[in-house]
KOLVEXNU-468904 format. One record per residue (C-alpha): residue in one letter; x, y, z. Coordinates in pm, whole numbers. Layout:
BEGIN
+----+--------+--------+--------+
| aa |     xx |     yy |     zz |
+----+--------+--------+--------+
|  A |      X |      Y |      Z |
...
+----+--------+--------+--------+
//
This chain:
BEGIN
+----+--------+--------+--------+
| aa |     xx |     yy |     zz |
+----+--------+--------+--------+
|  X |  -2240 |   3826 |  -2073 |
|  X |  -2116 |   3515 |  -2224 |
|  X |  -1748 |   3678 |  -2287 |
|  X |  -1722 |   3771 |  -1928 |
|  X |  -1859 |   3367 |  -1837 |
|  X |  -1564 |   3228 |  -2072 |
|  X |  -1348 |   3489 |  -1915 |
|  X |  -1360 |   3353 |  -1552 |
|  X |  -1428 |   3000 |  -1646 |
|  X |  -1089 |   3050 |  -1855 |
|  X |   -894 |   3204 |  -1480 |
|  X |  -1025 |   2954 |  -1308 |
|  X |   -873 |   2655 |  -1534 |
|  X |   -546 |   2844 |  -1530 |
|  X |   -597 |   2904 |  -1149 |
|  X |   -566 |   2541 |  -1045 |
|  X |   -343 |   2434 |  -1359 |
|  X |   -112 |   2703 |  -1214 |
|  X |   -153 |   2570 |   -885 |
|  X |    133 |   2369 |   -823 |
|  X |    498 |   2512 |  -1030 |
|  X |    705 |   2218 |  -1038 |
|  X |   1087 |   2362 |  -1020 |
|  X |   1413 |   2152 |  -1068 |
|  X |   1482 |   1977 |   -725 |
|  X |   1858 |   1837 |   -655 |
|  X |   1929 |   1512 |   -501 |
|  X |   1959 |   1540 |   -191 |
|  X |   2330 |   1614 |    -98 |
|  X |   2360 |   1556 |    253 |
|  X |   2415 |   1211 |    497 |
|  X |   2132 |   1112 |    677 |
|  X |   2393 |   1185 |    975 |
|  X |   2343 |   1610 |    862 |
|  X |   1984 |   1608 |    782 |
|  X |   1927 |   1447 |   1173 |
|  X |   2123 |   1695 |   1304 |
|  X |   1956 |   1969 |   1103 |
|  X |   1592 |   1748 |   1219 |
|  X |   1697 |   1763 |   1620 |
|  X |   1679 |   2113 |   1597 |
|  X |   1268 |   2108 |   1494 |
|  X |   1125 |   2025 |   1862 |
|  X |    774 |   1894 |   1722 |
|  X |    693 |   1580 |   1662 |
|  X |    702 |   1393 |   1336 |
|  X |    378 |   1270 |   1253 |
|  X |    325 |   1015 |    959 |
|  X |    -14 |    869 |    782 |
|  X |     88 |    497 |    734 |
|  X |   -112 |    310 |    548 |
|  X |   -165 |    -62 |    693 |
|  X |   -419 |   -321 |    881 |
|  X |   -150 |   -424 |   1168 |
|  X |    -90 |   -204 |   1407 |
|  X |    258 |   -387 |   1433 |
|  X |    376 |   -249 |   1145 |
|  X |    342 |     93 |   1252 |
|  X |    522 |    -24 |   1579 |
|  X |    800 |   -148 |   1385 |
|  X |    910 |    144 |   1157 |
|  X |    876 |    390 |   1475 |
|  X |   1060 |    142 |   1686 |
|  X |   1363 |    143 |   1380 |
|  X |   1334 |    507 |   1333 |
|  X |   1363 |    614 |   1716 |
|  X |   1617 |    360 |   1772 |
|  X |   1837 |    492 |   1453 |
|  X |   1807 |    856 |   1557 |
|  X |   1772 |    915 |   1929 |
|  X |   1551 |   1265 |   2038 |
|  X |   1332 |   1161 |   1687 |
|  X |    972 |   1125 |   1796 |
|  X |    744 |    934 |   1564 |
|  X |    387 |    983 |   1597 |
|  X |    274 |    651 |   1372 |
|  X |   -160 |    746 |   1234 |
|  X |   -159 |    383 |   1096 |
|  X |   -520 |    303 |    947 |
|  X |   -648 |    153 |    616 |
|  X |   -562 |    372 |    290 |
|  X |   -915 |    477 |    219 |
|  X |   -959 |    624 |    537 |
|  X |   -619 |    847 |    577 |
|  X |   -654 |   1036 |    239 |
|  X |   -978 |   1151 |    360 |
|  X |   -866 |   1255 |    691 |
|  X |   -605 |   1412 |    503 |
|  X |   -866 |   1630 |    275 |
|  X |  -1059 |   1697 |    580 |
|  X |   -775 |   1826 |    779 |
|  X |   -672 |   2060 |    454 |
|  X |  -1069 |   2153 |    369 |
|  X |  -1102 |   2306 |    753 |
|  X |   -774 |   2474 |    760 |
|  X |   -790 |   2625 |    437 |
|  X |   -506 |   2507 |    304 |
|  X |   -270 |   2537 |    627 |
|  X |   -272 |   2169 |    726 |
|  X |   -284 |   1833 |    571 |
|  X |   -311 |   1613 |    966 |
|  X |     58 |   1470 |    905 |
|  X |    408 |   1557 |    772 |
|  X |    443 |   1237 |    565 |
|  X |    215 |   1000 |    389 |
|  X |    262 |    668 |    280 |
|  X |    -60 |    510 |    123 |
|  X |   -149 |    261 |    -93 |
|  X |   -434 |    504 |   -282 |
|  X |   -214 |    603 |   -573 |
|  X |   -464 |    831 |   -717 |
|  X |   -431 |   1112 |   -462 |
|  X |    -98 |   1167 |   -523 |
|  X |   -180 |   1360 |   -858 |
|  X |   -447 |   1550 |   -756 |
|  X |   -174 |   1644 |   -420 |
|  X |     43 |   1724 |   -666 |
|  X |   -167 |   1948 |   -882 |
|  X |   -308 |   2112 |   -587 |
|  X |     26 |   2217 |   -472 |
|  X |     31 |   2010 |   -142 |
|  X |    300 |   1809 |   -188 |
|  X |    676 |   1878 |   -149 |
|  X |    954 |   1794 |   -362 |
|  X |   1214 |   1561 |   -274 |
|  X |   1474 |   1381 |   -385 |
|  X |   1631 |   1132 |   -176 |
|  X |   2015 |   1022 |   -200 |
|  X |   1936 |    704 |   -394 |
|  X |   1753 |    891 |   -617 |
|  X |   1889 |    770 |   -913 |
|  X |   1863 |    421 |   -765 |
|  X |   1511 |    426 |   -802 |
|  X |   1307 |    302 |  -1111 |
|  X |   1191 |    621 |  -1323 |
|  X |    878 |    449 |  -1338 |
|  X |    794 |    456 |   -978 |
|  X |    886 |    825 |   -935 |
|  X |    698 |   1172 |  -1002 |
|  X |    914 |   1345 |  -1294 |
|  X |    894 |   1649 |  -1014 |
|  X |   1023 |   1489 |   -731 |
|  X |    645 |   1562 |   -554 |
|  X |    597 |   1129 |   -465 |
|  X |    780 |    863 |   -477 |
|  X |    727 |    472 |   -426 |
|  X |    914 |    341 |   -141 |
|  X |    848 |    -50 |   -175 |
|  X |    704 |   -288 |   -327 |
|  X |    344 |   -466 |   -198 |
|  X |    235 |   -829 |   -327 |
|  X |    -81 |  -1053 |   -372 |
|  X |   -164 |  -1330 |   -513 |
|  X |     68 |  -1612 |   -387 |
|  X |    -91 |  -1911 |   -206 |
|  X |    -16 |  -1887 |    140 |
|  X |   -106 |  -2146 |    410 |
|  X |     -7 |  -2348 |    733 |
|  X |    302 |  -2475 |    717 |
|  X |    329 |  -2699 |    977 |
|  X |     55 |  -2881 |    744 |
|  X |    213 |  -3178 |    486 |
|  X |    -81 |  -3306 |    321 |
|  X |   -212 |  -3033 |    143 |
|  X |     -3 |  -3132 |   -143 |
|  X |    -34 |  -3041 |   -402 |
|  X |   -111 |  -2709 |   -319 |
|  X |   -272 |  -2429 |   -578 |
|  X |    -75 |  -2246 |   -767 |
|  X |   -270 |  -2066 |   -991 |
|  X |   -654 |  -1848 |   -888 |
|  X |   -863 |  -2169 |  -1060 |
|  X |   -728 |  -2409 |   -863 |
|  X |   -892 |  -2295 |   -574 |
|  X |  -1189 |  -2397 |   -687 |
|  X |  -1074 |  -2765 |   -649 |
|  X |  -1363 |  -2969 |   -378 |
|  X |  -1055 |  -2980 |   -148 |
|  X |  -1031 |  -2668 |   -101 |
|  X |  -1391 |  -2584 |      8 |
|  X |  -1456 |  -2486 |    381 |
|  X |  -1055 |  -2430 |    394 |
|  X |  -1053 |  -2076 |    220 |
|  X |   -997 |  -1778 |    442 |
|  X |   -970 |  -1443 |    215 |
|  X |  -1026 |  -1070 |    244 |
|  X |  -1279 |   -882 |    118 |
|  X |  -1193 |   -730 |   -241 |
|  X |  -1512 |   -459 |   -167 |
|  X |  -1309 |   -358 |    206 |
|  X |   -991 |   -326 |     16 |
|  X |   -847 |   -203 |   -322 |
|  X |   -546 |   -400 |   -376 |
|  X |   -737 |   -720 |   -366 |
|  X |  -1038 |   -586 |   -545 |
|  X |   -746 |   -548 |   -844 |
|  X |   -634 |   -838 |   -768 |
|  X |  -1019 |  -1017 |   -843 |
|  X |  -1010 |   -763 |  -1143 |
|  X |   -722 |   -967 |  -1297 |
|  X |   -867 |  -1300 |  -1186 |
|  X |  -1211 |  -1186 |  -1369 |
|  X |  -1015 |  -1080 |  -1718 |
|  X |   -875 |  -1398 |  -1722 |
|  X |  -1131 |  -1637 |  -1542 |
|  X |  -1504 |  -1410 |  -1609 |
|  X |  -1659 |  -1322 |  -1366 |
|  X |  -1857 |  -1662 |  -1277 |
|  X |  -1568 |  -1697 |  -1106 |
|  X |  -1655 |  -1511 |   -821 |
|  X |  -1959 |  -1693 |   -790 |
|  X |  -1792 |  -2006 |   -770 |
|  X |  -1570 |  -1895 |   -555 |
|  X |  -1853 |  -1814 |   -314 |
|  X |  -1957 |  -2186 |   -356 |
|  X |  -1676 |  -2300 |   -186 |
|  X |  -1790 |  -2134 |    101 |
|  X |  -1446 |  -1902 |    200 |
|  X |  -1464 |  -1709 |    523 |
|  X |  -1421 |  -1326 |    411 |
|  X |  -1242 |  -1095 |    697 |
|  X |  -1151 |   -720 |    655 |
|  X |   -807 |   -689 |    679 |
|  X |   -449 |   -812 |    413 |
|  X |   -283 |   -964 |    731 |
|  X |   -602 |  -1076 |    834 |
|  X |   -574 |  -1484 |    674 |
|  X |   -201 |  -1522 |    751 |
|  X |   -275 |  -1411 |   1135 |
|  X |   -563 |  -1667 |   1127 |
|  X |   -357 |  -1953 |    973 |
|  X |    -72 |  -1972 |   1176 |
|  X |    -33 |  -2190 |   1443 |
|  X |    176 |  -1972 |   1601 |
|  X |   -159 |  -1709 |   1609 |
|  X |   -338 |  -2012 |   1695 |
|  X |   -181 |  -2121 |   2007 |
|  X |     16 |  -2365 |   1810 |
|  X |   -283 |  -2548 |   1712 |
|  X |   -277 |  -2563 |   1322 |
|  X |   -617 |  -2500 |   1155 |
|  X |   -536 |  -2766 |    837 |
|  X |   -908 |  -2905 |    934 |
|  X |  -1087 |  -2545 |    901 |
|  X |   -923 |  -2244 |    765 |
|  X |   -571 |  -2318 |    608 |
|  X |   -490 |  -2152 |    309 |
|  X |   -517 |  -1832 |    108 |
|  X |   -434 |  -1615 |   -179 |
|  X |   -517 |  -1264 |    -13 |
|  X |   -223 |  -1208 |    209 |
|  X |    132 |  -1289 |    244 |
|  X |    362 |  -1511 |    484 |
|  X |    514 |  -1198 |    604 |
|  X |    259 |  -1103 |    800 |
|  X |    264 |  -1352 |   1051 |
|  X |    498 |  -1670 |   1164 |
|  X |    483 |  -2062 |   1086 |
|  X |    318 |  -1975 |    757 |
|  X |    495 |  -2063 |    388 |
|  X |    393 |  -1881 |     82 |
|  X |    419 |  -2065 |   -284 |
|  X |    498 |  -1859 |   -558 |
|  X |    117 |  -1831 |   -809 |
|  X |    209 |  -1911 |  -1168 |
|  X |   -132 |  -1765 |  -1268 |
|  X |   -257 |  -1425 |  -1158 |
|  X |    -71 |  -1187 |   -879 |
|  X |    -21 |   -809 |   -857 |
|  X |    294 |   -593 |   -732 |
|  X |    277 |   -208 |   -669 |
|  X |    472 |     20 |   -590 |
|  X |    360 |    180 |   -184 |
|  X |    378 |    537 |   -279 |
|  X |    468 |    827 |     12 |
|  X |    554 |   1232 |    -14 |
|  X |    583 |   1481 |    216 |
|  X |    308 |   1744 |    251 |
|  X |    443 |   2106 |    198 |
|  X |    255 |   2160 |    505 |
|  X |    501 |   2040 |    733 |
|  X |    663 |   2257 |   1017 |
|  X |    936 |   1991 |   1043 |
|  X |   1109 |   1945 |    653 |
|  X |   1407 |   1879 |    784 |
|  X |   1276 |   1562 |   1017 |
|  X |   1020 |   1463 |    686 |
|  X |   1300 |   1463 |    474 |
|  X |   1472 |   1172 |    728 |
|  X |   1232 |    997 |    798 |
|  X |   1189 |    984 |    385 |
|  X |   1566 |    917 |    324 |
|  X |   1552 |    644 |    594 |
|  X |   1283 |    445 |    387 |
|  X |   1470 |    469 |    130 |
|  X |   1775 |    408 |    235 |
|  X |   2016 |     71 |    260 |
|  X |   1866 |    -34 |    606 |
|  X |   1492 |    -38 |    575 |
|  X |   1533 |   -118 |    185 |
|  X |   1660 |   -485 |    271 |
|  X |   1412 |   -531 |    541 |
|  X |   1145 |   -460 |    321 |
|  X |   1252 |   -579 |      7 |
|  X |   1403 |   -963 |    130 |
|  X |   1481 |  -1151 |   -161 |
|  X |   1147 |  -1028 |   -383 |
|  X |   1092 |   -674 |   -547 |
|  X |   1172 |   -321 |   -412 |
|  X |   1121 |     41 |   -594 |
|  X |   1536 |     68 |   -594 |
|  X |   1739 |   -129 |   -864 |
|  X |   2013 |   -269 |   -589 |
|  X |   1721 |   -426 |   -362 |
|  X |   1502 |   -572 |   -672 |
|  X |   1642 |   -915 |   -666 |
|  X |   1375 |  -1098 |   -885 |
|  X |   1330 |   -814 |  -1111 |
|  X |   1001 |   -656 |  -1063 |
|  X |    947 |   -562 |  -1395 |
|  X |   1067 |   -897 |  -1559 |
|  X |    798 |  -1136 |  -1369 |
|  X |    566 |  -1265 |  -1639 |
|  X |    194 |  -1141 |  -1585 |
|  X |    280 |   -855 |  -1355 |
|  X |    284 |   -521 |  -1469 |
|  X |    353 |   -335 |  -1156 |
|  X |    192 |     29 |  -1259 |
|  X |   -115 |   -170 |  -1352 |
|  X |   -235 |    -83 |   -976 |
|  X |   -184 |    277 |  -1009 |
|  X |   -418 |    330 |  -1347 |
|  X |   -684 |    109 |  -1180 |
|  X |   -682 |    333 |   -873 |
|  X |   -710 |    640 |  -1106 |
|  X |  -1026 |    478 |  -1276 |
|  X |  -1293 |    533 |   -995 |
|  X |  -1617 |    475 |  -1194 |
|  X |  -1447 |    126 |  -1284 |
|  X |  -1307 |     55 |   -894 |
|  X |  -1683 |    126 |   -752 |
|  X |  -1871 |    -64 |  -1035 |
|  X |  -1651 |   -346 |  -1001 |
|  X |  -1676 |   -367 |   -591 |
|  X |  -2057 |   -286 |   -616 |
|  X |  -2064 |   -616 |   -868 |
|  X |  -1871 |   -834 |   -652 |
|  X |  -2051 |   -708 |   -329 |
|  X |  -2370 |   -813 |   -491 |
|  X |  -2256 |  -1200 |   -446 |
|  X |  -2035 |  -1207 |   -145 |
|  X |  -2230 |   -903 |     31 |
|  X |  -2103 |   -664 |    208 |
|  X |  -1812 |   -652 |    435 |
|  X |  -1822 |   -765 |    796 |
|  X |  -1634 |   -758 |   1153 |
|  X |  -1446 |   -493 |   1315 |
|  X |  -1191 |   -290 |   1210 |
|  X |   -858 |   -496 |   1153 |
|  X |   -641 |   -186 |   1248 |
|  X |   -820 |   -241 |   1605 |
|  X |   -827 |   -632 |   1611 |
|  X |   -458 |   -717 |   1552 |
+----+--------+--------+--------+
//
C-alpha cells in the first residue's frame, strides 16, 4: 500500500516538473516589417493584460501600436497587477488549460511568471535585441522577459511651487513638521511595489517609522499615478496645491504634467516590468510584434528617457550601478508571499485599510 502511495506521489512530482520542456529558442530573425506581414494575416484581435492604474497608459501603447502597423487591433485589459494574474488563472482553471484571457501579459507580479513557466503556459521568445538585454532580466528559456524599467522612491512635488526648499531627499526627511498635512502617498497594503518600497524604508528606518509617518497625517489614495495627478496644477485647474497636498515619494513626475521629481539619495527601488506571451495564443505571429515592438528602438526611448531600461543601449544611468538599488530585489520579495502579506497586514494595522475607488476607473 505504501509502495503504490510513493509510486503516484513520485508521477505526480515528475508530472508537473515535466510540465513545461524548455527547448533552444533562436533570436528572432525577422524585421518587425515580416513578422507584421506574417501578423495581418491572423484576423483576431490582439488582446494584452497591461498592468497599470491610468487608463492613459493603456491608450498610449495601443494608440503607438495601431498607428505603427495599420489593420493591428489592440484590445488594451489594463487593471492593477494583482487583479490580471488572477483573471488570468481563472480564465485557464475554466478552460482547462485552453485559454489564459489574453495573448500577452505585462505585469508587475513577478512571481507568476515561474509558476507560468513551470506550468507550461508561457511561450518562448526571443526578440531581435535579444542580446541587448541584461541576462539578468531575462528567463534562461526565453519563456519572460522584462521590458522596462519601473521606479519609486524619488520626491516628487509641484513645481510651479519655490518655497519648498529645501526639499527631502531621503524617506526620514519626510518626517520634518513642514511636511505634515502636505503628504499625499499610496497605499503600500493596495499595492506591491510600494509595499517594497516601505520594506526598504523599515530595514533601514524600523518600523516606528510607519507610525510616524502616520503622525504627519498623509492622505493615502489607491493608485502609483494617483499623487502626481493630484499635485499638478495642471490636474488642478492650474491652481497649485503647495498649501494642502504638494509632495510625495510614491509616484513619479511622469505620470502627470507641471510636476518635477528630485532624485532620493536614501531609499528607492527599480524593477524590471516583466511580460511573455501565453502559448495560448491563436495569434503568435501578432504576440510576437507587439513583443518585438516593446522592445524595440521606438518604444525603448520613450520609456526609458534618460533613466534605466532592461536593454544596455537605453540604460543611460546604469541601472545596476545606482548605489542602494538592487533591481532584482523586487522580484525575490514578490516570490516571498508569507513575508509580502505579513508585512501589508503589519502596516495595515496603523494606516488601516485601503480606501476610494478603483484608480483604473478614476483617472
Amino acid at each position: 500500500m505504501l509502495g503504490t502511495f510513493v509510486l503516484i506521489f513520485t508521477a505526480l512530482i515528475q508530472a508537473h516538473v515535466s510540465a513545461y520542456h524548455p527547448k533552444s529558442v533562436a533570436v528572432e530573425g525577422r524585421s518587425l516589417d515580416q513578422i507584421y506581414q506574417a501578423a495581418l494575416k491572423e484576423p483576431k484581435t490582439l488582446t494584452i493584460a497591461w498592468g497599470g492604474d491610468v487608463k492613459a497608459s493603456g491608450a498610449l501603447i495601443k494608440s503607438f501600436f495601431e498607428t505603427k502597423f495599420p489593420g493591428m487591433t489592440l484590445n488594451v485589459n489594463l487593471d492593477l497587477s494583482k487583479y490580471l494574474d488572477g483573471q488570468a488563472d481563472l480564465k485557464y482553471a475554466s478552460t482547462n488549460g485552453s485559454e489564459n484571457g489574453a495573448d500577452v501579459v505585462v505585469l508587475q507580479t513577478l512571481q507568476n511568471f515561474p509558476r507560468w513557466k513551470s506550468e507550461g503556459r508561457l511561450l518562448p521568445y526571443k526578440v531581435s535585441p535579444w542580446h541587448d538585454i541584461y541576462p539578468e532580466f531575462v528567463d534562461k528559456d526565453a519563456a519572460y522577459t522584462g521590458l522596462f524599467i519601473y521606479s519609486f522612491g524619488n520626491t516628487v512635488y509641484d513645481a510651479s511651487v519655490t518655497h519648498l526648499d529645501p526639499l527631502p531627499a531621503t524617506s526620514g526627511g519626510f518626517l520634518a513638521p513642514e511636511w505634515k498635512d502636505k503628504l499625499i502617498l499610496t497605499y503600500p497594503n493596495d499595492d506591491d511595489s510600494i509595499l517594497f518600497l516601505f520594506d526598504k524604508i523599515i530595514e533601514k528606518y524600523g518600523f516606528d517609522y510607519i507610525h510616524s509617518l502616520q503622525a504627519q497625517n498623509p492622505l493615502w489614495v489607491r493608485g502609483t499615478a494617483t499623487p502626481a495627478l493630484l499635485i499638478s496644477p495642471a490636474y488642478n485647474n492650474g491652481t497649485n496645491t503647495s498649501n494642502s497636498r504638494a509632495i510625495s515619494f510614491t509616484t513619479t513626475n511622469g505620470f502627470a504634467q507641471g510636476v518635477a521629481q528630485k532624485a532620493s539619495t536614501d531609499v528607492s527601488i527599480s524593477w524590471p516590468q516583466t511580460g511573455a506571451i501565453f502559448s495560448s495564443t491563436k495569434v503568435p505571429d501578432s504576440a510576437k510584434l507587439l513583443f518585438g515592438y516593446l522592445m524595440d528602438d521606438e518604444w525603448q526611448q520613450l520609456m526609458s528617457g534618460d533613466r534605466f531600461a532592461t536593454r544596455k543601449t537605453y540604460d543611460k544611468l546604469g541601472v545596476f550601478n545606482q548605489s542602494g538599488i538592487d533591481p532584482l530585489a523586487f522580484g525575490r520579495f514578490m516570490s516571498d508571499r508569507q513575508r509580502v502579506e505579513a508585512l501589508r497586514l503589519k502596516i495595515e494595522a496603523v494606516i488601516g485599510p485601503p480606501q476610494g475607488v478603483d484608480p483604473v476607473g478614476q483617472y
